[in-house]
MIMIKOL-495099 format. One record per residue (C-alpha): residue in one letter; x, y, z. Coordinates in pm, 1 decimal, m for minus. Layout:
BEGIN
<site r="a" x="X" y="Y" z="Z"/>
...
END
This chain:
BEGIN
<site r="x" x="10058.5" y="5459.4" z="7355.8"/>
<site r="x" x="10160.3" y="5756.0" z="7542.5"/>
<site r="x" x="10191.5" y="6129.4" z="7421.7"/>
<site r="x" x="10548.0" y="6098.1" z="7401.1"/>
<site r="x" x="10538.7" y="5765.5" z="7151.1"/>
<site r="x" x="10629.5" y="5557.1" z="7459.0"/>
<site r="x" x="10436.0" y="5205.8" z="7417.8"/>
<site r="x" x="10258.1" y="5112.1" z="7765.8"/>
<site r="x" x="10247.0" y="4786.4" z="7876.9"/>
<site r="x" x="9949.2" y="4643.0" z="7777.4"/>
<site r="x" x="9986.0" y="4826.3" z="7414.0"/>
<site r="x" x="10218.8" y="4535.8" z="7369.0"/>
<site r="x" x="9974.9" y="4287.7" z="7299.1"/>
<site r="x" x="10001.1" y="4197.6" z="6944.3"/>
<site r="x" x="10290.8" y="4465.5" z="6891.9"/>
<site r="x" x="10648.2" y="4341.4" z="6711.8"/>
<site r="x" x="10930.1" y="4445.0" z="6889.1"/>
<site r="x" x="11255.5" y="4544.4" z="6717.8"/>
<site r="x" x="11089.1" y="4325.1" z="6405.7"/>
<site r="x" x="11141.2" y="4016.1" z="6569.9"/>
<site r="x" x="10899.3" y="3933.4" z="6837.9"/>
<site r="x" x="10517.9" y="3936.4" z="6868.3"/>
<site r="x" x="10402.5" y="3988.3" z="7145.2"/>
<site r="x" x="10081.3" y="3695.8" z="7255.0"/>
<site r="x" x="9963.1" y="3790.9" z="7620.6"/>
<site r="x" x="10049.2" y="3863.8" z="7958.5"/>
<site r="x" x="10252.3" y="3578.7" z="8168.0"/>
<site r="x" x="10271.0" y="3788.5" z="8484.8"/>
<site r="x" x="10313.7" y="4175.3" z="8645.9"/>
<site r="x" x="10497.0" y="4264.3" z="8925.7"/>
<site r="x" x="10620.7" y="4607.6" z="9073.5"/>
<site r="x" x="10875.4" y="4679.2" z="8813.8"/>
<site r="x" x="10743.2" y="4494.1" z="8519.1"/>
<site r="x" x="10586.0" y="4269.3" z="8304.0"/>
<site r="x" x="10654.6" y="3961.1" z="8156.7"/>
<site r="x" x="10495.5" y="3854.0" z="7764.5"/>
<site r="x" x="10496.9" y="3535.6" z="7583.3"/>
<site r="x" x="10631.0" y="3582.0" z="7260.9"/>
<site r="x" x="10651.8" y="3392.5" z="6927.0"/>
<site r="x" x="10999.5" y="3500.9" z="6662.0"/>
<site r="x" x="11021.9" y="3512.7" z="6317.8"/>
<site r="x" x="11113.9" y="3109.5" z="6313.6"/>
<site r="x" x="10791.7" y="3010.8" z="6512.5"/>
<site r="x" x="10954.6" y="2949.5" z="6841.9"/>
<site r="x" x="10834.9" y="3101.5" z="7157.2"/>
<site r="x" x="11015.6" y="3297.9" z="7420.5"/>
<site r="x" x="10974.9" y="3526.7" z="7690.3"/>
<site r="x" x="10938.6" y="3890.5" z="7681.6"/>
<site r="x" x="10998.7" y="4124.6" z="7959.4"/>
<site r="x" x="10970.0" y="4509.9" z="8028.3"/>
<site r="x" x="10974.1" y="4769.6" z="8241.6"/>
<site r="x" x="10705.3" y="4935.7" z="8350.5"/>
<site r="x" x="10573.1" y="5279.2" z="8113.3"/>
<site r="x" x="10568.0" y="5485.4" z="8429.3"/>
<site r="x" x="10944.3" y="5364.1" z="8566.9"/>
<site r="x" x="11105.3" y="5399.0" z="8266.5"/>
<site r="x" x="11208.0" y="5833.5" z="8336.6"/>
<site r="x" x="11372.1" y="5645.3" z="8683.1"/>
<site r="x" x="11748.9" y="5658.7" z="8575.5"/>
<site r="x" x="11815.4" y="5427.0" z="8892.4"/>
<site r="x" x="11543.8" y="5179.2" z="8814.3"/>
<site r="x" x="11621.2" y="5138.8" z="8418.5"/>
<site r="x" x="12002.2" y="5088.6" z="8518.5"/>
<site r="x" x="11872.5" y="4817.2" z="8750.1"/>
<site r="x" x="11693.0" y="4659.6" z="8469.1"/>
<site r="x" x="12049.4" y="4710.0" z="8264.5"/>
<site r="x" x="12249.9" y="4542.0" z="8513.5"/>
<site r="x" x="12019.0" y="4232.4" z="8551.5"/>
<site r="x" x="12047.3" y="4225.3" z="8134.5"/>
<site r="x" x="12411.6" y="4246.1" z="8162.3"/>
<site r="x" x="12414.0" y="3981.5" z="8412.3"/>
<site r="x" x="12179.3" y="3716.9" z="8284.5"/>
<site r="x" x="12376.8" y="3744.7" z="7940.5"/>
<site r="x" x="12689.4" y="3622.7" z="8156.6"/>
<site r="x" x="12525.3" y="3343.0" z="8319.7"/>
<site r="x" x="12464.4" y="3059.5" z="8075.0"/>
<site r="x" x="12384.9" y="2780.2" z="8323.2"/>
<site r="x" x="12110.5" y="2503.8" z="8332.2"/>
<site r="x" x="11998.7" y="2626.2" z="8690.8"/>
<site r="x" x="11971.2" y="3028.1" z="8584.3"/>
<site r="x" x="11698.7" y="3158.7" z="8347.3"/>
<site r="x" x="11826.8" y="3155.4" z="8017.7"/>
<site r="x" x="11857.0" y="3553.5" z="7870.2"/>
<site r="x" x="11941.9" y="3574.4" z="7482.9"/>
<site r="x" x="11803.2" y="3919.1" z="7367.5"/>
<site r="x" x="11810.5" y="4290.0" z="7516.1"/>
<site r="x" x="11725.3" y="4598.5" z="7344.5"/>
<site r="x" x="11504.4" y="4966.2" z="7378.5"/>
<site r="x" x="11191.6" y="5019.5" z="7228.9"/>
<site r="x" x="11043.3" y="5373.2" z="7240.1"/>
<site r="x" x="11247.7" y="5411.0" z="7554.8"/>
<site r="x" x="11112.3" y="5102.4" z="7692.7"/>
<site r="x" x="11433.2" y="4857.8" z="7779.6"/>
<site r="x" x="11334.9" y="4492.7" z="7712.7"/>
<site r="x" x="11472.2" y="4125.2" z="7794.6"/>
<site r="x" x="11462.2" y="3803.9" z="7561.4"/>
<site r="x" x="11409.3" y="3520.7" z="7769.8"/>
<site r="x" x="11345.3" y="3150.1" z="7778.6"/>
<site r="x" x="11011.5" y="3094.2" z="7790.4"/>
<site r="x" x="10985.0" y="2870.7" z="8112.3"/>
<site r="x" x="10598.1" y="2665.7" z="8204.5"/>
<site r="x" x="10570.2" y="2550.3" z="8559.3"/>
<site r="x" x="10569.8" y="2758.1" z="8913.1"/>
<site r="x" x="10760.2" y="2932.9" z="9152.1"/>
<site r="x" x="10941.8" y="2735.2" z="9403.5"/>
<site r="x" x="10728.1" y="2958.8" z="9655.8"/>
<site r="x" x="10407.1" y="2821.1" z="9512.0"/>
<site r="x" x="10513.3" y="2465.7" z="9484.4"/>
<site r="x" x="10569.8" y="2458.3" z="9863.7"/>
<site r="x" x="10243.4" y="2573.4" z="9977.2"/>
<site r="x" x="10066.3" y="2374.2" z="9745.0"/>
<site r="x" x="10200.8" y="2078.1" z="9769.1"/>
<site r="x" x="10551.4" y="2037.1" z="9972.2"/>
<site r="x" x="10828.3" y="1888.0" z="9810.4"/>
<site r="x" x="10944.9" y="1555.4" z="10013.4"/>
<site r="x" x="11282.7" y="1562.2" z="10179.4"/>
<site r="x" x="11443.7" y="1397.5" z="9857.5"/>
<site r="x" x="11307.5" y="1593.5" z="9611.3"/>
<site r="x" x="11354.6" y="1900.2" z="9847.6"/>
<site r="x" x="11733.5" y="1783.1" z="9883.5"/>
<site r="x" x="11749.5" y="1804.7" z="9475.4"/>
<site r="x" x="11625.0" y="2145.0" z="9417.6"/>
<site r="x" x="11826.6" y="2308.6" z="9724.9"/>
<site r="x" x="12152.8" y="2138.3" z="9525.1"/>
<site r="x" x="11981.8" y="2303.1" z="9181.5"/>
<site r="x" x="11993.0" y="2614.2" z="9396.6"/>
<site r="x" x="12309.7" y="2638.2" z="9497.4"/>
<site r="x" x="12446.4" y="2470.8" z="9155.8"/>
<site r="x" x="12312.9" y="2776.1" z="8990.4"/>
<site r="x" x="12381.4" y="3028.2" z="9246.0"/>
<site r="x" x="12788.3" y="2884.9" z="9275.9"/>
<site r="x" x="12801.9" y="2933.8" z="8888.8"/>
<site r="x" x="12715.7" y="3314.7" z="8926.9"/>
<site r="x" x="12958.7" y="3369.6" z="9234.8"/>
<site r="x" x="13236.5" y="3182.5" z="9021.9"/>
<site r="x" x="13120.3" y="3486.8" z="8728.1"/>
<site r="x" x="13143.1" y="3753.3" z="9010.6"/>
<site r="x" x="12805.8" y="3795.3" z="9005.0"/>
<site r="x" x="12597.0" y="3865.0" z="9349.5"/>
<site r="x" x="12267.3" y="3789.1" z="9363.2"/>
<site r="x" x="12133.9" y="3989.4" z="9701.3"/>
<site r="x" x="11752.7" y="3895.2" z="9673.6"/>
<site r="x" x="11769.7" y="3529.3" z="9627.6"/>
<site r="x" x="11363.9" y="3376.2" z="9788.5"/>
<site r="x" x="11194.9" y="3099.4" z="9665.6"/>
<site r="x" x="10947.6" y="3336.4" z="9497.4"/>
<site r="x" x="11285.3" y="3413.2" z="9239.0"/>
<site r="x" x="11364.7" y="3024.9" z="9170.9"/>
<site r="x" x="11165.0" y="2860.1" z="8895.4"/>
<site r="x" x="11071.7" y="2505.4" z="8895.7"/>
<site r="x" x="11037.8" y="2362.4" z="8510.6"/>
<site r="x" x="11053.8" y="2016.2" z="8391.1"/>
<site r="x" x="11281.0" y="1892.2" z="8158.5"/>
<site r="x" x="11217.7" y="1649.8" z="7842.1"/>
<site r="x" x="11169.7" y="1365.9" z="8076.1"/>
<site r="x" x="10968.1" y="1530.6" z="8287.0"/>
<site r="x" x="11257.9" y="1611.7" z="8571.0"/>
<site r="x" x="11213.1" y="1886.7" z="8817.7"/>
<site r="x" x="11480.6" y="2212.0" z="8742.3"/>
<site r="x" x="11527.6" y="2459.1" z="8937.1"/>
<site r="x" x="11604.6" y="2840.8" z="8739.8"/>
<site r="x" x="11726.2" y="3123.3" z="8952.1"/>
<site r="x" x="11531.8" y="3438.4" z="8843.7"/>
<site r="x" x="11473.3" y="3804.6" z="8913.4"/>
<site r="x" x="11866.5" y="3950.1" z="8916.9"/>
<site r="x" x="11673.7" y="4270.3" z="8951.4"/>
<site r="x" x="11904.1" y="4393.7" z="9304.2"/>
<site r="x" x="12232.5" y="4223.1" z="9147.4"/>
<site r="x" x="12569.9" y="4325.6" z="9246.4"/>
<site r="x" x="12891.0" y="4293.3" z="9013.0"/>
<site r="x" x="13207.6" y="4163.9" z="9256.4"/>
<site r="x" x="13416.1" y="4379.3" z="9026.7"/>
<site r="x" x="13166.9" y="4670.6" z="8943.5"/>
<site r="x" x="13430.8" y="4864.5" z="8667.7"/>
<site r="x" x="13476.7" y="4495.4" z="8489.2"/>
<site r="x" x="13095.5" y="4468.1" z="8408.4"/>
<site r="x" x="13062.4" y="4856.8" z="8350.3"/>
<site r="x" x="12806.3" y="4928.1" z="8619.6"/>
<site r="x" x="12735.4" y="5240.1" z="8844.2"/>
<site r="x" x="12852.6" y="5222.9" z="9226.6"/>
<site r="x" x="12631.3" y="5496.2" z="9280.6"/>
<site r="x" x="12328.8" y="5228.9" z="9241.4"/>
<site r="x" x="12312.3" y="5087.8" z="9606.7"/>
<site r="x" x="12407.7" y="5314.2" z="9895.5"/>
<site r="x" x="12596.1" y="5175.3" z="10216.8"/>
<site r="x" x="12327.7" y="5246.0" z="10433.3"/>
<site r="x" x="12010.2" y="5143.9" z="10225.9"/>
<site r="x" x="11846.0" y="4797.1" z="10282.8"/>
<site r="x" x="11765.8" y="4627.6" z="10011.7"/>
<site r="x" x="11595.3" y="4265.6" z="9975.4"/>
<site r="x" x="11326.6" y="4074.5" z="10119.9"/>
<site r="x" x="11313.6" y="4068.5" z="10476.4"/>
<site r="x" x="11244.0" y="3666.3" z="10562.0"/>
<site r="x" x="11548.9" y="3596.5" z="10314.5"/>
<site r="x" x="11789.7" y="3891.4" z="10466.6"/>
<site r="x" x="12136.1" y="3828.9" z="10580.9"/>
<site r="x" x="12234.6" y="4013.0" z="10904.3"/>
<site r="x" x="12447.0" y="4184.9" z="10817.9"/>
<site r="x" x="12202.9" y="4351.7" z="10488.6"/>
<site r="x" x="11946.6" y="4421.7" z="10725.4"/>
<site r="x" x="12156.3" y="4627.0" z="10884.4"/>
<site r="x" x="12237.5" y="4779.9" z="10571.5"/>
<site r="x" x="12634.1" y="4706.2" z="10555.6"/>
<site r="x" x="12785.7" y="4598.9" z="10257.1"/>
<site r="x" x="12689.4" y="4190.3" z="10119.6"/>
<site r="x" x="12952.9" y="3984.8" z="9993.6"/>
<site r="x" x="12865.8" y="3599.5" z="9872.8"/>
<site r="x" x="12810.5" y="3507.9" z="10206.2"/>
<site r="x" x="12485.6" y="3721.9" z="10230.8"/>
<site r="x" x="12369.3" y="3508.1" z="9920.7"/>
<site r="x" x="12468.3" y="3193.9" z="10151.4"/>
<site r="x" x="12228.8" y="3314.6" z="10396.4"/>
<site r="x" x="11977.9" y="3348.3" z="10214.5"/>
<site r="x" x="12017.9" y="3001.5" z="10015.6"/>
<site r="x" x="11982.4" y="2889.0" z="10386.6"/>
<site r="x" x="11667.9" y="3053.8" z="10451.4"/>
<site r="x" x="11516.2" y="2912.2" z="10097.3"/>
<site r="x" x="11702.1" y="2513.3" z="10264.2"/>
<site r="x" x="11536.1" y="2564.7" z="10573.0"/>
<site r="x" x="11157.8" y="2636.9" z="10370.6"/>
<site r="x" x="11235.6" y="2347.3" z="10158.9"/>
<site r="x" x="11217.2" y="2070.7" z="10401.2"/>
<site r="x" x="10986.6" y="2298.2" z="10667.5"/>
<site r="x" x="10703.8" y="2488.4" z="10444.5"/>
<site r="x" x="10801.7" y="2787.9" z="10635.1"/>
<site r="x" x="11091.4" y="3050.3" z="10691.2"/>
<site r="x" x="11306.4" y="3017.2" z="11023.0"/>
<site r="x" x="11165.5" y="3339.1" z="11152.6"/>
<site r="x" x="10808.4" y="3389.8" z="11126.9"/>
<site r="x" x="10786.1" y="3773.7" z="11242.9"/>
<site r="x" x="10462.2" y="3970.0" z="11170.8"/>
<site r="x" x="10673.6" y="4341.9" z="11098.6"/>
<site r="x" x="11017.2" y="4417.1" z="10922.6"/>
<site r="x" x="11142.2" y="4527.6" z="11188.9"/>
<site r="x" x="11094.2" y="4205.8" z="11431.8"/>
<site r="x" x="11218.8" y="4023.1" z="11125.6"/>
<site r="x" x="11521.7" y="4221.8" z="11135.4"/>
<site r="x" x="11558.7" y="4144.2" z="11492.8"/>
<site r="x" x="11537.7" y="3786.0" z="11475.5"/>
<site r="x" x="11818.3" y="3804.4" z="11207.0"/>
<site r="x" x="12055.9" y="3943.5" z="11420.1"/>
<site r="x" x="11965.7" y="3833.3" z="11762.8"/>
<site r="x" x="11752.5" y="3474.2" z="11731.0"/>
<site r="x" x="11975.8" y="3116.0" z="11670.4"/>
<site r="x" x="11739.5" y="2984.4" z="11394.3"/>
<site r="x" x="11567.8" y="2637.6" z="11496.9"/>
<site r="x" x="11652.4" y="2307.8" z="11362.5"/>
<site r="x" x="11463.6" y="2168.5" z="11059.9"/>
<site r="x" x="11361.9" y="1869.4" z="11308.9"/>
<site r="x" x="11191.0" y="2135.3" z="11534.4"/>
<site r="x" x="10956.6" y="2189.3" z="11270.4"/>
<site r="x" x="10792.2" y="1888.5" z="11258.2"/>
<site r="x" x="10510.9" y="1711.4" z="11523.9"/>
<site r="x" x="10601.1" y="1320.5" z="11595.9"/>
<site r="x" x="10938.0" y="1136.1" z="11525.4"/>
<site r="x" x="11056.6" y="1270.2" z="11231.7"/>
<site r="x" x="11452.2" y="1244.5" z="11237.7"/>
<site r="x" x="11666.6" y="1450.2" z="10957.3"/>
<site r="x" x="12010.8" y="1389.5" z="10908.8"/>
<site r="x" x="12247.7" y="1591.4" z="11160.3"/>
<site r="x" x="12458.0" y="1652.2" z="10879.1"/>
<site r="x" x="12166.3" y="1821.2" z="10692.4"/>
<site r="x" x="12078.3" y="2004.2" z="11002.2"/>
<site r="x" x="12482.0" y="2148.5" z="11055.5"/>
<site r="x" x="12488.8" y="2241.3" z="10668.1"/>
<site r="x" x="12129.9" y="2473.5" z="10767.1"/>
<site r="x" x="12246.9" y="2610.9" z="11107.6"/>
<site r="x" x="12642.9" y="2689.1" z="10911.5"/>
<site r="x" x="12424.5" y="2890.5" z="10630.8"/>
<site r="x" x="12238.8" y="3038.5" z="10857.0"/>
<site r="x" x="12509.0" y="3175.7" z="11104.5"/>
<site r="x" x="12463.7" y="3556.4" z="11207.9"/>
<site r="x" x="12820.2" y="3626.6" z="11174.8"/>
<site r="x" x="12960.5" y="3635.0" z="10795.4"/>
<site r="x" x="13294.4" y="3470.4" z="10841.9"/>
<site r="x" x="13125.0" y="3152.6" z="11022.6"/>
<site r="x" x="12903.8" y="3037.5" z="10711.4"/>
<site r="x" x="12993.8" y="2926.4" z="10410.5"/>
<site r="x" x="13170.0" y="3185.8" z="10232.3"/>
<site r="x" x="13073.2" y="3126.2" z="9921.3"/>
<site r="x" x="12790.3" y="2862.4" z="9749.7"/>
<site r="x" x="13038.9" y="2654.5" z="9630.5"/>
<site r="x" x="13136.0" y="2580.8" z="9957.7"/>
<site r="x" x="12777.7" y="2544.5" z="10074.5"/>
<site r="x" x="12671.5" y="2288.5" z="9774.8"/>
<site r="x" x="12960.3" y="2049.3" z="9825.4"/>
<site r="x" x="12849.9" y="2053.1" z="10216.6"/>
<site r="x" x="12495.3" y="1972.7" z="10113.1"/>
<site r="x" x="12610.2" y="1705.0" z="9839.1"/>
<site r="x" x="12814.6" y="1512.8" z="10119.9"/>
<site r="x" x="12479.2" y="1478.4" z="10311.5"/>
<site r="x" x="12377.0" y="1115.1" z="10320.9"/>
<site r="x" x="12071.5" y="1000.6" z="10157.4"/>
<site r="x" x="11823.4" y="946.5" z="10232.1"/>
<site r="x" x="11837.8" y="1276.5" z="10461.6"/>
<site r="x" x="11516.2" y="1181.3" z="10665.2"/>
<site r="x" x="11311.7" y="930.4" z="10843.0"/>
<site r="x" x="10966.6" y="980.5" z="10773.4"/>
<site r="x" x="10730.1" y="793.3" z="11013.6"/>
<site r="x" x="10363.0" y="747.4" z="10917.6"/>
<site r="x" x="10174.8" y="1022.1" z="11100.8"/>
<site r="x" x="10466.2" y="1279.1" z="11077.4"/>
<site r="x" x="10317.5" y="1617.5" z="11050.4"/>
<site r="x" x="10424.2" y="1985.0" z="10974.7"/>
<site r="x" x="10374.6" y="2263.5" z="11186.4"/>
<site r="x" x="10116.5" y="2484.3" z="11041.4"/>
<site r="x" x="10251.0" y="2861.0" z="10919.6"/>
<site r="x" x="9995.5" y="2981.7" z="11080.3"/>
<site r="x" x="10025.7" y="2857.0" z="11431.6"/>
<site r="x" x="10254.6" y="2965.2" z="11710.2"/>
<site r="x" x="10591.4" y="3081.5" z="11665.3"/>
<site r="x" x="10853.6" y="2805.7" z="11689.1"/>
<site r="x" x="11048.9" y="2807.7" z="11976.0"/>
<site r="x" x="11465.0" y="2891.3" z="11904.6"/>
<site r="x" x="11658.0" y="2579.5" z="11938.5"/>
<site r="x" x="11998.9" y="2510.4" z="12030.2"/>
<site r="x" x="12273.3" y="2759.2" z="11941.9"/>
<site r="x" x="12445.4" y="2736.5" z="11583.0"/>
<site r="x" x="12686.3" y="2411.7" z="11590.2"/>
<site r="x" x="13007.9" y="2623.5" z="11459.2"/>
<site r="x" x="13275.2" y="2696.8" z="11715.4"/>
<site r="x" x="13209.5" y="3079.8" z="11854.5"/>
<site r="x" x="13561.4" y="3219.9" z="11810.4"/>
<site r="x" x="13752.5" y="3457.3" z="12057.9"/>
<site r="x" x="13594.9" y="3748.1" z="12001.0"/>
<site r="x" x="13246.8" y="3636.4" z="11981.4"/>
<site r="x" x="13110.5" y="3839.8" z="12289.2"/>
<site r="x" x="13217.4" y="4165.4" z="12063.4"/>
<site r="x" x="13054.6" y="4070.2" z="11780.9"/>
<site r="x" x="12735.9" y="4020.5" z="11913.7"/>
<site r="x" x="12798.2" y="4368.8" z="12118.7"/>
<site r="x" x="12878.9" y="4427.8" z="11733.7"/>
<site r="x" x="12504.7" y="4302.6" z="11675.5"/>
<site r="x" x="12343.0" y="4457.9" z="11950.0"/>
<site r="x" x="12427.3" y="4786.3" z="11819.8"/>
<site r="x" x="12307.4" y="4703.1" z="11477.2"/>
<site r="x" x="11970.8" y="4596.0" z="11630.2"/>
<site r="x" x="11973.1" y="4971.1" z="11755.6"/>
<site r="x" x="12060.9" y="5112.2" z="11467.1"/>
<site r="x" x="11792.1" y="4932.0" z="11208.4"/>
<site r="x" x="11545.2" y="5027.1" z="11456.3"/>
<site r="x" x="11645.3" y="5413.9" z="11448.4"/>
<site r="x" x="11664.3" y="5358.9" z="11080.9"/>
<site r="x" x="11332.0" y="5190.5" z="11011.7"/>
<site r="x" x="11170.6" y="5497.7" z="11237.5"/>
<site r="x" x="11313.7" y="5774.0" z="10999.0"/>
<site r="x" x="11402.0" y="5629.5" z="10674.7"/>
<site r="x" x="11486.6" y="5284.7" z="10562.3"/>
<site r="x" x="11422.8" y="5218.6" z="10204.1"/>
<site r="x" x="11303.6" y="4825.4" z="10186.2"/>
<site r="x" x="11251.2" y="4670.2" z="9831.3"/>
<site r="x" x="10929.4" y="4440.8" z="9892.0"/>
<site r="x" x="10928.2" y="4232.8" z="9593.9"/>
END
């Protein structure tokens, strides 16, 4: 406990909060928080999750935690974590969640890669529960495979939870009651593998900035890796503005053959200019649900390029048509290119989470 009464974070353990929950142990910790299993008055378990002792003075950060509260309580959908409770203890804001046992889609790909089917399902499970929070006006803005959850169900089925609202935006900011003041045009927020063009160069995100990123989190489905593989922020940056992202197919060593519809659906997500993806994910899962099954061949011998080797060479230019003034926007692009460098040499503000 700290001198002013606050409770720290690993006080919790065994504490009751509000009267209702008791706190067990630690799940996880990450830069902003912590997350408790819980058991309630009736026996059940749930989730518990604070922010950290030492953020709590932040006005900015404890409004972020607020927003993803007010958020999760709007989005009651199979494919988003489930968020029943929120209160203040002490001055330490807390969430009530489901308590969810499996991994992180980022850890179930590098431990054991999901096949192109099963890949296929949770992408739709993705975008299923990332449509539903468009449709609310809801933004998510740091969507990664590291913030998707992969449960089971009562038979044992796969699901897929979106997590971690942390950096959401409100479509209609006065509706939902939030600050504007919260994100600055000009800032760069996210995680850099999963940024839209157009966020790292720190202009405004709209749904189709969540589209790119659902592309990015496609692409590592089926590949094990992200389309850029850039060893600084800034040459990630780069390669989101400047480099045509390669083709699943690229990825592989022998004969493997994916879909071409599968491989237009990726290279339309993953577009540099906004008004050529999808513009929203409800556009992007029905695209994805016409693809064919199954969506690959899979010869015997079929291997995966290794993260760790050489960079993959860009493939062929994005299928969509360029419109008539594509040779400004990419002048458009060049200049942003310019200006995150600049940026990223005086000031740029990344959220690494």
């Amino acid at each position: 406990m700290e001198a002013s009464g606050r409770p720290t974070v690993m006080s919790l353990i065994g504490a009751v909060i509000d009267g209702q929950y008791r706190i067990l142990d630690l799940v996880g910790e990450g830069g902003m928080g912590a997350v408790f299993r819980a058991q309630q008055q009736d026996g059940s378990y749930c989730a518990i999750k604070v922010l950290h002792d030492e953020l709590t003075d932040d006005p900015a950060l404890k409004e972020r935690f607020e927003r993803e509260a007010r958020a999760l309580f709007g989005l009651q959908h199979p494919n988003i974590l489930g968020v029943f409770d929120y209160g203040v203890v002490n001055g330490m804001p807390y969430l009530a969640m489901e308590l969810l046992e499996g991994q992180s889609l980022s850890d179930l790909i590098e431990d054991s890669p999901p096949d192109p089917e099963l890949a296929l399902d949770l992408a739709l499970q993705v975008l299923e529960g990332l449509a539903f929070a468009h449709r609310s006006g809801v933004l998510h803005r740091d969507l990664k495979t590291e913030n998707v959850f992969v449960a089971r169900d009562a038979a044992g089925r796969p699901v897929a939870k979106l997590l971690d609202f942390g950096l959401v935006k409100f479509v209609d900011d006065e509706r939902w009651g939030s600050s504007k003041k919260l994100t600055v045009q000009g800032s760069v927020f996210g995680t850099p593998a999963y940024m839209a063009p157009e966020q790292c160069a720190g202009a405004p995100v709209d749904t189709r900035g969540d589209v790119y990123s659902a592309g990015v989190i496609l692409f590592e489905l089926f590949t094990g890796i992200w389309p850029f593989m850039e060893e600084s922020r800034i040459a990630m940056f780069q390669a989101h503005l400047t480099k045509p992202p390669p083709r699943i197919g690229d990825v592989y060593e022998g004969e493997l053959v994916f879909r071409n519809q599968l491989e237009e659906v990726v290279q339309k997500a993953l577009a540099k200019m906004a008004d050529q993806r999808f513009q929203n994910a409800d556009e992007m899962l029905a695209a994805l649900k016409a693809v064919p099954r199954p969506v690959a061949q899979l010869p015997s011998g079929a291997q995966r390029i290794s993260a760790s080797g050489p960079q993959l060479a860009p493939a062929a230019a994005p299928m969509e048509v360029a419109p008539k003034n594509r040779q400004s926007q990419l002048v458009l692009m060049a200049v942003a290119v310019a200006i995150v460098v600049i940026a990223a040499a005086v000031a740029v503000f990344v959220v690494m989470m």
